[in-house]
mmCIF file of the C-alpha atoms, coordinates in Angstrom:
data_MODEL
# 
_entry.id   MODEL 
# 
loop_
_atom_site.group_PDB 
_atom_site.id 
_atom_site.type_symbol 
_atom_site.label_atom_id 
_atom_site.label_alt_id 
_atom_site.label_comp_id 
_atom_site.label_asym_id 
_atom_site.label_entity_id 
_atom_site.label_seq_id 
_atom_site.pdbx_PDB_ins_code 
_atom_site.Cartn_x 
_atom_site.Cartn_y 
_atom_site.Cartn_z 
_atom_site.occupancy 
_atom_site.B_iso_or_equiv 
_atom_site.pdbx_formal_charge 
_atom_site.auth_seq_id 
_atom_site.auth_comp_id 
_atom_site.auth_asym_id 
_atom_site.auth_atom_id 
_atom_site.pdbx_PDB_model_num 
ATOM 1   C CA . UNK A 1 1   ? -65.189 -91.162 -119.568 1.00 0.00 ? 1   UNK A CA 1 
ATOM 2   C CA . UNK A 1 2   ? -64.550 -90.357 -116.238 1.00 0.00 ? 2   UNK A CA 1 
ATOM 3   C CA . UNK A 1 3   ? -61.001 -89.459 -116.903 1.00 0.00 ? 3   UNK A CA 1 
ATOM 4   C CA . UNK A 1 4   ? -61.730 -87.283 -119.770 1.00 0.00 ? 4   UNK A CA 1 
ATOM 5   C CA . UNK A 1 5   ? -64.318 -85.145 -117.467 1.00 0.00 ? 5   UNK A CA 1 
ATOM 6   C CA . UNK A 1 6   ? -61.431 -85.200 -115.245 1.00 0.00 ? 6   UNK A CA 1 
ATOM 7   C CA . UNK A 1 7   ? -58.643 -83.667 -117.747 1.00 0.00 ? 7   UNK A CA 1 
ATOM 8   C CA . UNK A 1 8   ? -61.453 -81.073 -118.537 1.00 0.00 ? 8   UNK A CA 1 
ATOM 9   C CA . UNK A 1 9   ? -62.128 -79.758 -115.917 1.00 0.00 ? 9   UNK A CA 1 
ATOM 10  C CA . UNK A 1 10  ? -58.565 -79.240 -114.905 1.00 0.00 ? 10  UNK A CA 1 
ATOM 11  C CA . UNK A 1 11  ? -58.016 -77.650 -118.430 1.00 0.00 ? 11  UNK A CA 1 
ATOM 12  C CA . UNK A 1 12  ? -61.190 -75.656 -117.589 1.00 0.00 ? 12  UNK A CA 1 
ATOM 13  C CA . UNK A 1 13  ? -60.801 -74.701 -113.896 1.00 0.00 ? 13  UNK A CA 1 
ATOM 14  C CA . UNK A 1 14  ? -57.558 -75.365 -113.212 1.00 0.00 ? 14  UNK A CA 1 
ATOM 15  C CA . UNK A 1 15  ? -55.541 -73.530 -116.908 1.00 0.00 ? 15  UNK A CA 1 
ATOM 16  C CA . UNK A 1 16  ? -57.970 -71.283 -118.224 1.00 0.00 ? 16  UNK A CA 1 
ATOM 17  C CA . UNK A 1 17  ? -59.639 -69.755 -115.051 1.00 0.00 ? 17  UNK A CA 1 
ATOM 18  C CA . UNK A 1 18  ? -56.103 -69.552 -113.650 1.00 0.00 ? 18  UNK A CA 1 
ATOM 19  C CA . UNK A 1 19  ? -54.158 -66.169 -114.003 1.00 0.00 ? 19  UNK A CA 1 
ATOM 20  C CA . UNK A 1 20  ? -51.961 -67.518 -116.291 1.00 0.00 ? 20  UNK A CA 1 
ATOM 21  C CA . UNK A 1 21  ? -54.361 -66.326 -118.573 1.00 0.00 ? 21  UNK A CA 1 
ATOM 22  C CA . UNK A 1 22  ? -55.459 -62.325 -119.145 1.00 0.00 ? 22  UNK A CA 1 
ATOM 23  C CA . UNK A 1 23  ? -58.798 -61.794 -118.374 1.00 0.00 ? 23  UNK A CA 1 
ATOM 24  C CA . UNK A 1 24  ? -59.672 -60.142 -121.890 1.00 0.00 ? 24  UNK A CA 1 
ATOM 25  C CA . UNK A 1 25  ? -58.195 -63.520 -123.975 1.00 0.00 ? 25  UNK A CA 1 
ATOM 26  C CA . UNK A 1 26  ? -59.865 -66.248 -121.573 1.00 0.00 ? 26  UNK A CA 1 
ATOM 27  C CA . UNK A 1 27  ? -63.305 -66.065 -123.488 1.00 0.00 ? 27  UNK A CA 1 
ATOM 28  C CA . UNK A 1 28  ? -60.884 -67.004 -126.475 1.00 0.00 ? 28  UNK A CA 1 
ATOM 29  C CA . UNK A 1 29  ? -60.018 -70.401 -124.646 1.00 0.00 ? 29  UNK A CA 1 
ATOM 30  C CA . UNK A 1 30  ? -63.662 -71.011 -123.285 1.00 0.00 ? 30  UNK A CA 1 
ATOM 31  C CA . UNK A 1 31  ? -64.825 -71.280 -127.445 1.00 0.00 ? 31  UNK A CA 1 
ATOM 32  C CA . UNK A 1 32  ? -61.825 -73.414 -127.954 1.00 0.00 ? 32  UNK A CA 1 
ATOM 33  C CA . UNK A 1 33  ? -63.151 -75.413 -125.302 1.00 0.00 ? 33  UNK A CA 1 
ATOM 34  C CA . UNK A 1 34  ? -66.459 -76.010 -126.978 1.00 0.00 ? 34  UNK A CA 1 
ATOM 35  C CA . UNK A 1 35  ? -68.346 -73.067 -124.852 1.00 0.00 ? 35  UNK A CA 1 
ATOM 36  C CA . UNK A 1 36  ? -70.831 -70.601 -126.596 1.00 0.00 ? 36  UNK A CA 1 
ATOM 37  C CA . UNK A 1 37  ? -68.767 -67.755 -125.452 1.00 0.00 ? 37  UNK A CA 1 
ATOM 38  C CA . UNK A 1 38  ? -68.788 -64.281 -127.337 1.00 0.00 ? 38  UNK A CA 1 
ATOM 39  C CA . UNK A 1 39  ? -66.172 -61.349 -126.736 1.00 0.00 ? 39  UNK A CA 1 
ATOM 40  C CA . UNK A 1 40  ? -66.258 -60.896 -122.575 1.00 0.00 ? 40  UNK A CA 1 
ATOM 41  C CA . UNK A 1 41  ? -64.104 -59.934 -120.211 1.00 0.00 ? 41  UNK A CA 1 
ATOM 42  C CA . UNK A 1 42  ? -63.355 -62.905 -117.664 1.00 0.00 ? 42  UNK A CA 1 
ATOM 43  C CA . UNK A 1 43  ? -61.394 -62.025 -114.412 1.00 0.00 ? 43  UNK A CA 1 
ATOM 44  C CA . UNK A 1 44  ? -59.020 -65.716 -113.304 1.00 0.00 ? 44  UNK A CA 1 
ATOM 45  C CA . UNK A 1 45  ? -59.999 -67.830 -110.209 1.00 0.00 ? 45  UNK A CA 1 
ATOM 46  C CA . UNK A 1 46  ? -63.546 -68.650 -111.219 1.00 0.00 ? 46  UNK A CA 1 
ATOM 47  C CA . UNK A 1 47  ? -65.464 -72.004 -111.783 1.00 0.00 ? 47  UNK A CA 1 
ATOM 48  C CA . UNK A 1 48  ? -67.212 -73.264 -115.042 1.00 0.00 ? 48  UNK A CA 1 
ATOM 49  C CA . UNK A 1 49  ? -69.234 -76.343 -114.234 1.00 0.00 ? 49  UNK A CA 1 
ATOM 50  C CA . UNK A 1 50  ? -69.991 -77.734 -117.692 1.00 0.00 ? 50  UNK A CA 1 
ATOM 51  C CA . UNK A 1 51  ? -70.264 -76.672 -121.401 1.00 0.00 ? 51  UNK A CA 1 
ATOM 52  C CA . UNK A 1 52  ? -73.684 -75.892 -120.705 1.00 0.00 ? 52  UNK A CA 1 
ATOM 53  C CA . UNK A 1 53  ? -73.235 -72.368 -120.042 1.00 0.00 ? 53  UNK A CA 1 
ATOM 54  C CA . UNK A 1 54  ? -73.705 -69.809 -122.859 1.00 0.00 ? 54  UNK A CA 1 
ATOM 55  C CA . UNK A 1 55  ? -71.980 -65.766 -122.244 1.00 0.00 ? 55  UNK A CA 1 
ATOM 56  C CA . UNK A 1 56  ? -72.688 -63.271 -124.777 1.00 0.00 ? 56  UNK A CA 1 
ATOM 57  C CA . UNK A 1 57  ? -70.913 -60.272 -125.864 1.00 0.00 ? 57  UNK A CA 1 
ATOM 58  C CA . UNK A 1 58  ? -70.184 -57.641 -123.236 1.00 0.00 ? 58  UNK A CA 1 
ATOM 59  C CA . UNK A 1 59  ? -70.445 -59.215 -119.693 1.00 0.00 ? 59  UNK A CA 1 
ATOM 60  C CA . UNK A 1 60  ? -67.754 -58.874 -117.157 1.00 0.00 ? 60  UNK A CA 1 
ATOM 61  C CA . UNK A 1 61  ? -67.417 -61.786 -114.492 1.00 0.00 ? 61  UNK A CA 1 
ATOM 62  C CA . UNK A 1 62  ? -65.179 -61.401 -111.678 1.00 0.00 ? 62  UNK A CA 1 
ATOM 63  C CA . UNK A 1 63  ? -63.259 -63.095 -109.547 1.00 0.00 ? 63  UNK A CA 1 
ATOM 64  C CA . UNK A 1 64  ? -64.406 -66.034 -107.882 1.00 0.00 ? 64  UNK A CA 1 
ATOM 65  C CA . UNK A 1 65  ? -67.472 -66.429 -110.259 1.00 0.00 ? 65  UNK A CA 1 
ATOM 66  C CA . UNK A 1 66  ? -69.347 -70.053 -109.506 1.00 0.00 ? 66  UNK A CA 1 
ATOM 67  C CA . UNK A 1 67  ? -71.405 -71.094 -112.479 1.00 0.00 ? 67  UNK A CA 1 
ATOM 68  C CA . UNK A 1 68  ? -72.609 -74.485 -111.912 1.00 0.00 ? 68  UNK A CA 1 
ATOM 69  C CA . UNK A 1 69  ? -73.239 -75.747 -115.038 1.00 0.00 ? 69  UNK A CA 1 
ATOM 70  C CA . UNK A 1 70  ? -75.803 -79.006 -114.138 1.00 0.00 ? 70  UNK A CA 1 
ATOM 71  C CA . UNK A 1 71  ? -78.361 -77.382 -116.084 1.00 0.00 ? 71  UNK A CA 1 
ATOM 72  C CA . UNK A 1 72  ? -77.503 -74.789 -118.589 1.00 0.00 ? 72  UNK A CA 1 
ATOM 73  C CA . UNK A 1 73  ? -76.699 -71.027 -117.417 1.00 0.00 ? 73  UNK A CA 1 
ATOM 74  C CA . UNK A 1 74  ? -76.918 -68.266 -120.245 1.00 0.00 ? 74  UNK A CA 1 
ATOM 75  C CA . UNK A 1 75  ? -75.696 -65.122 -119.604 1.00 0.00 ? 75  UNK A CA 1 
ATOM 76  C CA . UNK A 1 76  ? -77.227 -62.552 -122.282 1.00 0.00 ? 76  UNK A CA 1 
ATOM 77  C CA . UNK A 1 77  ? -75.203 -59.536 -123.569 1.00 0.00 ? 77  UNK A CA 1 
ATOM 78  C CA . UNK A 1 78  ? -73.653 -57.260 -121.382 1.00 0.00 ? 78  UNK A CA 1 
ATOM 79  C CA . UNK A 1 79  ? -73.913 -59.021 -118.005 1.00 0.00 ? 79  UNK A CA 1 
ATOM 80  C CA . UNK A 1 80  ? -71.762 -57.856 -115.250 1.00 0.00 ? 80  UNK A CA 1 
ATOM 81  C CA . UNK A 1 81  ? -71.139 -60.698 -112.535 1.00 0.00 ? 81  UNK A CA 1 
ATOM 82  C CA . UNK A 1 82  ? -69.661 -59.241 -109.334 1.00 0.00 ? 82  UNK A CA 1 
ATOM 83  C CA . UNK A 1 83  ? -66.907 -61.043 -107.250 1.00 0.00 ? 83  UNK A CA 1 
ATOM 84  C CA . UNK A 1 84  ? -68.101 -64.185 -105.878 1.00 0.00 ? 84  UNK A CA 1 
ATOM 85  C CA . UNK A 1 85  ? -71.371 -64.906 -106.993 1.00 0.00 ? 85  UNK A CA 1 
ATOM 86  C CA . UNK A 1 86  ? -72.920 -68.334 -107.204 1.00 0.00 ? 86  UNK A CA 1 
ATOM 87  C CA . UNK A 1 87  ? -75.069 -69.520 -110.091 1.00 0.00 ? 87  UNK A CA 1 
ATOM 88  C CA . UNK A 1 88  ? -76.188 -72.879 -108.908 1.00 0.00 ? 88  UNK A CA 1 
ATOM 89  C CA . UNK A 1 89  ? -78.611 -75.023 -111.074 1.00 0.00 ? 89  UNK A CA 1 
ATOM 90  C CA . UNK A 1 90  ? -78.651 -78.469 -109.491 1.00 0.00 ? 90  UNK A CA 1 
ATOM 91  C CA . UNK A 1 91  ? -79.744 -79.118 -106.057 1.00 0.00 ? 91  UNK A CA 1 
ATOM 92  C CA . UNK A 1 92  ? -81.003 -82.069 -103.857 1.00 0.00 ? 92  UNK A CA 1 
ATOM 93  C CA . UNK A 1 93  ? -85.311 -82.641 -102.269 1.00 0.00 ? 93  UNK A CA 1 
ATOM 94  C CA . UNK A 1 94  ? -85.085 -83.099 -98.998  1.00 0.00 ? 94  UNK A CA 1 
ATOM 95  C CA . UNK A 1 95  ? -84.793 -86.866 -97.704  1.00 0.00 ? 95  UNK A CA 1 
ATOM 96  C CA . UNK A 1 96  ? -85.651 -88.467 -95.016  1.00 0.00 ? 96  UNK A CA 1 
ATOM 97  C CA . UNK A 1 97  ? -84.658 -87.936 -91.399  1.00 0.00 ? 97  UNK A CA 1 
ATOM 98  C CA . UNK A 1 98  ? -81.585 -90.110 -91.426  1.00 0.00 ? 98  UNK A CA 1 
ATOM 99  C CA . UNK A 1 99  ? -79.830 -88.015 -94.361  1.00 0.00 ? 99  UNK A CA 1 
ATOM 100 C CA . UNK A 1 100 ? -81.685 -84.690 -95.282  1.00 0.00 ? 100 UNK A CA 1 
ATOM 101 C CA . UNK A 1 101 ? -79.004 -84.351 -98.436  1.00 0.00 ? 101 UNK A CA 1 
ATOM 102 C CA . UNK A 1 102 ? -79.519 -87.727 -99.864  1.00 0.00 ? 102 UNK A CA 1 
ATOM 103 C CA . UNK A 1 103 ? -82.796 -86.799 -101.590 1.00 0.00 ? 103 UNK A CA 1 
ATOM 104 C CA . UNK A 1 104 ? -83.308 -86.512 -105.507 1.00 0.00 ? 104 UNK A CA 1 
ATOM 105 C CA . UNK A 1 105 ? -81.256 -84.422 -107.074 1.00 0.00 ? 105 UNK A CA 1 
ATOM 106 C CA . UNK A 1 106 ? -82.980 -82.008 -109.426 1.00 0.00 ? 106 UNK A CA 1 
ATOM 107 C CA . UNK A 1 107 ? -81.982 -79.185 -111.438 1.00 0.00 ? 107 UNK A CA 1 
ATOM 108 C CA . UNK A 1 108 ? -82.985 -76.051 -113.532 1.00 0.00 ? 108 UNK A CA 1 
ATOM 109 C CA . UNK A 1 109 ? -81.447 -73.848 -115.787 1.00 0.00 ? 109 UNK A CA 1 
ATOM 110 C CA . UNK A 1 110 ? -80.994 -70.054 -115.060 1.00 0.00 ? 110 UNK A CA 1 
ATOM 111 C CA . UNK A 1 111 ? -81.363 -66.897 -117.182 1.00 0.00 ? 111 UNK A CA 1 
ATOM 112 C CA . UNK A 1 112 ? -79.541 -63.816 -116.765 1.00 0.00 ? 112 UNK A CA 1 
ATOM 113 C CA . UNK A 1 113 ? -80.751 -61.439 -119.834 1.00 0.00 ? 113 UNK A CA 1 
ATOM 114 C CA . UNK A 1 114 ? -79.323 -58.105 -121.495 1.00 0.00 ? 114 UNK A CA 1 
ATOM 115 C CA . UNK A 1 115 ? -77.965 -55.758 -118.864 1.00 0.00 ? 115 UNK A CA 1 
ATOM 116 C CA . UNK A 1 116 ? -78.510 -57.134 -115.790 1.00 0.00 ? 116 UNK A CA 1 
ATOM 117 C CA . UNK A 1 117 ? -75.943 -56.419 -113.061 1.00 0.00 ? 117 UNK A CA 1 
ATOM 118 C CA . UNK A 1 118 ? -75.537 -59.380 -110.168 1.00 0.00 ? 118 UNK A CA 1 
ATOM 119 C CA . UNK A 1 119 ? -73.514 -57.438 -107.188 1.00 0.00 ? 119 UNK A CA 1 
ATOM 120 C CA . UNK A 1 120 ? -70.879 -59.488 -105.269 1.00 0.00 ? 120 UNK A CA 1 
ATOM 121 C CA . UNK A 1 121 ? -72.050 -62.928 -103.375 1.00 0.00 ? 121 UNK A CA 1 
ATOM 122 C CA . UNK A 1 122 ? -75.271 -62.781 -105.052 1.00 0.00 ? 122 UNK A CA 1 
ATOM 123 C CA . UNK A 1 123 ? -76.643 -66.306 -105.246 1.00 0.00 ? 123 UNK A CA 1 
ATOM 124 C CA . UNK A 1 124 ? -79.021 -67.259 -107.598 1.00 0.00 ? 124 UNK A CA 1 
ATOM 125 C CA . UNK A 1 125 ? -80.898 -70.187 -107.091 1.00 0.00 ? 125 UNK A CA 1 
ATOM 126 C CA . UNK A 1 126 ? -81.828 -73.329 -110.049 1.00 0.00 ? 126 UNK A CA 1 
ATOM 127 C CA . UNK A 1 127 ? -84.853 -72.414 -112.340 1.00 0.00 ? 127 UNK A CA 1 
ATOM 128 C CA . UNK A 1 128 ? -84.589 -68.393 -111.971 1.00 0.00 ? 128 UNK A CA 1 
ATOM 129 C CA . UNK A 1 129 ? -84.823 -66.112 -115.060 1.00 0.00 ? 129 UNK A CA 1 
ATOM 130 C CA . UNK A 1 130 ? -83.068 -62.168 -114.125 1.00 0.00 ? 130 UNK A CA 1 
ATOM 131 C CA . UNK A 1 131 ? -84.828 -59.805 -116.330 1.00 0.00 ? 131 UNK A CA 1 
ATOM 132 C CA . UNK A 1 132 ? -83.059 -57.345 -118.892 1.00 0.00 ? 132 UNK A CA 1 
ATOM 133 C CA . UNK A 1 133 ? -81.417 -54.065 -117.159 1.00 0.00 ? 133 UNK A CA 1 
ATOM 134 C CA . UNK A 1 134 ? -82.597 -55.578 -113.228 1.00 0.00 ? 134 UNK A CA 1 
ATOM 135 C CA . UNK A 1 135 ? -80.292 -55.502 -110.235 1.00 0.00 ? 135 UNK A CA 1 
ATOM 136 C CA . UNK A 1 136 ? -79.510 -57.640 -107.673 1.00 0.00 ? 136 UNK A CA 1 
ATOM 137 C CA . UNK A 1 137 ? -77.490 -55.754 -104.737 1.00 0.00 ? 137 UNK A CA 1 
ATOM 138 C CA . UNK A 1 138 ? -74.560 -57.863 -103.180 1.00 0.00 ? 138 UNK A CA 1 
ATOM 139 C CA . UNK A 1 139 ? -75.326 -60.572 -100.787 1.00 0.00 ? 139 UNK A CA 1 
ATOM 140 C CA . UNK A 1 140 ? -78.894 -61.090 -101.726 1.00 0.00 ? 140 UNK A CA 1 
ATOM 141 C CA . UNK A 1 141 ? -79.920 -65.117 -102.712 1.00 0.00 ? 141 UNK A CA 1 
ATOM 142 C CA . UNK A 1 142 ? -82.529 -64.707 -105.601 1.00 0.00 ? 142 UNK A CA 1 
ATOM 143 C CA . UNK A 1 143 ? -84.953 -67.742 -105.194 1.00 0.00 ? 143 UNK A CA 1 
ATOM 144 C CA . UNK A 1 144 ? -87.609 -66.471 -108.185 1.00 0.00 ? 144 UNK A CA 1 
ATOM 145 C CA . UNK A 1 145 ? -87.246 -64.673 -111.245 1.00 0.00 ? 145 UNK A CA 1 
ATOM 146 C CA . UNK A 1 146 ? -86.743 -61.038 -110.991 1.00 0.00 ? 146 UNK A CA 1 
ATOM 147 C CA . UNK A 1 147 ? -88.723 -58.486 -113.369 1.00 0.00 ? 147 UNK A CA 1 
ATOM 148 C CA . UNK A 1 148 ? -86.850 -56.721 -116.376 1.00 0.00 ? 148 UNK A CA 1 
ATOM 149 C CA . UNK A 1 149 ? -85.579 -53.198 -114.793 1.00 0.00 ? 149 UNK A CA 1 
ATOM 150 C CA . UNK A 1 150 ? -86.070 -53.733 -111.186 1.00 0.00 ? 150 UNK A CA 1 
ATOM 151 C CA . UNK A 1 151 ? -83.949 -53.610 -108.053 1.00 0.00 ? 151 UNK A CA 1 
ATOM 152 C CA . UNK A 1 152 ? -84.026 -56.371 -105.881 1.00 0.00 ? 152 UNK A CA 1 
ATOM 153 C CA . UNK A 1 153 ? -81.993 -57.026 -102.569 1.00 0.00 ? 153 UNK A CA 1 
ATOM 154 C CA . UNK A 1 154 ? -81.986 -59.011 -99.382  1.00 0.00 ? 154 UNK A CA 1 
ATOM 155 C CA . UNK A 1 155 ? -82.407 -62.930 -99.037  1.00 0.00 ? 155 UNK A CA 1 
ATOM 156 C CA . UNK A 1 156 ? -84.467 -64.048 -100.156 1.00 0.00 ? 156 UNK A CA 1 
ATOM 157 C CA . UNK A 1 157 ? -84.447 -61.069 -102.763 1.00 0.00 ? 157 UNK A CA 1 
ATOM 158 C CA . UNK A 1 158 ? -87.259 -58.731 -102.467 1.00 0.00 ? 158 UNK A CA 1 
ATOM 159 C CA . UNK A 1 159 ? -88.350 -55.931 -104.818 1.00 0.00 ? 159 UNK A CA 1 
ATOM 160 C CA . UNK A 1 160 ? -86.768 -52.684 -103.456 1.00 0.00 ? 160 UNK A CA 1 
ATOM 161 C CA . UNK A 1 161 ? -87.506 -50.350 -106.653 1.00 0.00 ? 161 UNK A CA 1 
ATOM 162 C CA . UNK A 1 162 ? -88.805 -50.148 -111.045 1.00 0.00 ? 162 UNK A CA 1 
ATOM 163 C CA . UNK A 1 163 ? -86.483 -48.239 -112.643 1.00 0.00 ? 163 UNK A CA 1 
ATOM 164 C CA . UNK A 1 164 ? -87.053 -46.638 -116.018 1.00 0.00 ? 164 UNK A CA 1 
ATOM 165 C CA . UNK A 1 165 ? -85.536 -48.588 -118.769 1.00 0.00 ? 165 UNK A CA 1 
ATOM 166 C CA . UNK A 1 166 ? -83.305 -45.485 -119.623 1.00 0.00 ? 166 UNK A CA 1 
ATOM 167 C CA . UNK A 1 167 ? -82.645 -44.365 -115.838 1.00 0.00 ? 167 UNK A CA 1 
ATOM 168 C CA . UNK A 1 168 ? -79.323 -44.963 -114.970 1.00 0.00 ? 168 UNK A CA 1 
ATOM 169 C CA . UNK A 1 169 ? -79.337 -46.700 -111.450 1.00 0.00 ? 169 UNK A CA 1 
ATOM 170 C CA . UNK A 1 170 ? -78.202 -45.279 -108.011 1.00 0.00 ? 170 UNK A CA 1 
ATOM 171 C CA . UNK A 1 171 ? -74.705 -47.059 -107.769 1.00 0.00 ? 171 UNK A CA 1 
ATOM 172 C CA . UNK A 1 172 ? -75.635 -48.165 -104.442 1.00 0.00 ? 172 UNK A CA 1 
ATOM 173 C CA . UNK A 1 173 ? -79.534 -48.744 -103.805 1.00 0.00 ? 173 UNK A CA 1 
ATOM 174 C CA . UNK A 1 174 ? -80.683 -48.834 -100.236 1.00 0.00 ? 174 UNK A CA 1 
ATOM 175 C CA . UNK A 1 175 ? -83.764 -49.892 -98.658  1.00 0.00 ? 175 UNK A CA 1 
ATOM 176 C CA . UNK A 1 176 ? -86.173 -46.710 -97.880  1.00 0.00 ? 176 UNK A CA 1 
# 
């Protein structure tokens, strides 16, 4: 067993996510690979943690792209993943004083719907739902879920503005 998870994930991380692949095919070789993967483009050089993640038609992930995969990660149609962003569903309660890390390790699965744009380095934590058409400016760490049409920034990630579910966004929000 442990062998086989082995073999996949160099086939997974090591093959497809390399740039031996073009970035408008490799959705072609996540399906083959037992993903629930529709028609996206896929830039090389990121990391797909399990078969647990689901990507819908539409969404553009970049380079560098971290989805975790201990819990499952759906991506909804349309989702645009800037370069570097983490998508991390499994993490560790505290433990005690002699090893902080060694505490139960605990996951949730995260939600990014219709629309939603995650700017570069964005990290968004286990159990968090993004709403359809939000925003999450580069850099920020999302620790809760974020309302449908909203722009939210910092870390943690704070509500900066609504928007209007046909406004198109200021390319480049800033906090007023």
């Amino acid at each position: 067993m442990l062998v086989r998870r082995r073999l996949f994930n160099i086939w997974l991380n090591g093959i497809v996510a390399s740039e031996l692949l073009p970035e408008h095919a490799r959705w072609l070789f996540l399906r083959a690979s037992g993903m629930r993967v529709e028609r996206s483009l896929i830039d090389s050089g990121g990391y797909i943690g399990s078969t647990r993640i689901v990507i819908g038609r539409g969404c553009s992930i970049n380079h560098g792209v971290f989805l975790d995969g201990s819990a499952p990660v759906v991506l909804g149609r349309n989702v645009s993943l800037g370069m570097n962003v983490l998508v991390i569903t499994g993490t560790h309660e505290p433990g005690s004083t002699v090893n902080r890390a060694d505490g139960a390790f605990t996951t949730g699965p995260v939600r990014i719907e219709d629309g939603a744009w995650i700017g570069a380095a964005a990290v968004i934590l286990p159990g968090v739902t993004i709403g359809h058409g939000a925003i999450v400016g580069a850099g920020s760490v999302v620790m809760k879920d974020v309302a449908p049409d909203t722009v939210v920034l910092g870390n943690p990630a704070r509500l900066v503005r609504r928007l209007d579910a046909d406004e198109p966004a200021d390319p480049a929000p800033s906090v007023r």
